[in-house]
C-alpha positions, 0 to 999 in steps of 0.5 A: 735796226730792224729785226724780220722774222721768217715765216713757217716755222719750218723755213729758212731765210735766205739771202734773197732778193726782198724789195721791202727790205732793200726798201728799209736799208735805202731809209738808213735802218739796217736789217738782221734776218735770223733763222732763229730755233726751229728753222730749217736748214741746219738739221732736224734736231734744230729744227725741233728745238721749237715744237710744242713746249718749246716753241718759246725759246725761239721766241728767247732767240729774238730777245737774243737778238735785239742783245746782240744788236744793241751791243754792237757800235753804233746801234741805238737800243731804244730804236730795234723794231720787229717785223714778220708775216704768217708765223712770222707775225706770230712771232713779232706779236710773241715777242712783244708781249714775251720782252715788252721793253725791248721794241720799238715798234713792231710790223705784223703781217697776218699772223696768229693772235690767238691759237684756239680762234686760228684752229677754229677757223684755218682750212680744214686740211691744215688743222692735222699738220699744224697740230703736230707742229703747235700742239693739240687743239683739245689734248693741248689747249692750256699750252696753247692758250699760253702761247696765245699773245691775244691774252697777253696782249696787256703787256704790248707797250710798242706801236704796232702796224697790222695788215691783213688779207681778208680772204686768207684761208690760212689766217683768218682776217679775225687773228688780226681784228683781235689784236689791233681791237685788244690794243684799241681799248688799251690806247697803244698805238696801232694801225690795221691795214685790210685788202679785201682783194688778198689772201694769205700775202700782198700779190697785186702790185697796187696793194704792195705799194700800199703796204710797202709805203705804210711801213716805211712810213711806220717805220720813219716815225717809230725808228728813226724819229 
């Protein structure tokens, strides 16, 4: 199985047609796509039960999951990857390094490593709504630096398979570099894609080709064996 996280925070998912998921349901390896705390959709007062402080109860959403799932028949425990972009990624980096013994395997798309080096670095217009949302840079540095799997990045015990666009003015390309670097001097598995010729997503159909076989093919190895 194979859990996505949606980006935002403030998003939904949707069932909406996903060739990259249609993709992994055609291998055999079925798709859960929660919208976990915090998603929109479903009234304001749950979509605020994962600011600041809280932002890690949705993270709990995720081990939730992976519970649910490995209880259900027919579903393999040991085999439940994660795999997320943008905040989503966050996400799949928070989750294995918050419930290391859980996953499989995890696929981060350009998500956040490290929340000092992300407000560093993002565009200037995205700092003051981002803040609201995360925390404070300055009033809230010590939460933030908790909620940074960079520096908890000796938990990660999974294989994980990073891609990155590296003109992304939303996260920067080093968010990805520092985690796939933490993972290379501990010897746990990890592959690091790059697009020179992409930002914040894979839009040119060569490159989604690209990444699009690279996960399935991470994926092959790492769920079904």
């Amino acid at each position: 199985m194979l859990v996505w996280v949606h980006g935002g925070p403030a998003a939904q998912a949707l069932p909406n047609w996903r060739p990259d998921l249609q993709a992994v349901l055609a291998m055999g390896i079925g798709v859960l796509v929660p919208n976990v705390r915090g998603s929109t959709g479903y009234g304001r007062d749950y979509a605020a039960l994962d600011d600041r402080e809280k932002r890690l109860d949705s993270v709990a959403d995720l081990a939730a999951a992976h519970a649910f799932l490995a209880a259900r028949p027919g579903v393999d425990g040991a085999r439940i990857g994660i795999m997320g972009q943008s905040y989503g990624g966050w996400m799949v980096l928070a989750a294995t390094t918050e419930y290391p013994a859980l996953w499989a395997c995890g696929v981060d798309f350009y998500g956040i490593a490290r929340w000092k080096t992300f407000f560093e670095r993002t565009g200037p217009w995205r700092i003051g709504h981002r803040a609201a949302e995360y925390g404070d840079p300055v009033r809230d540095a010590e939460l933030l630096e908790r909620l940074s799997p960079l520096l908890r990045a000796e938990r990660i015990a999974c294989p994980l398979l990073v891609a990155q666009g590296m003109t992304d003015p939303r996260v920067p390309p080093q968010e990805s570099a520092q985690i796939v670097a933490a993972l290379e001097r501990r010897g746990v598995p990890v592959e690091y894609l790059t697009f020179p010729d992409e930002g914040h997503g894979f839009t040119k159909r060569d490159n989604r080709r690209r990444v699009y076989r690279a996960v399935l093919a991470f994926l092959a190895r790492h769920l079904k064996g």
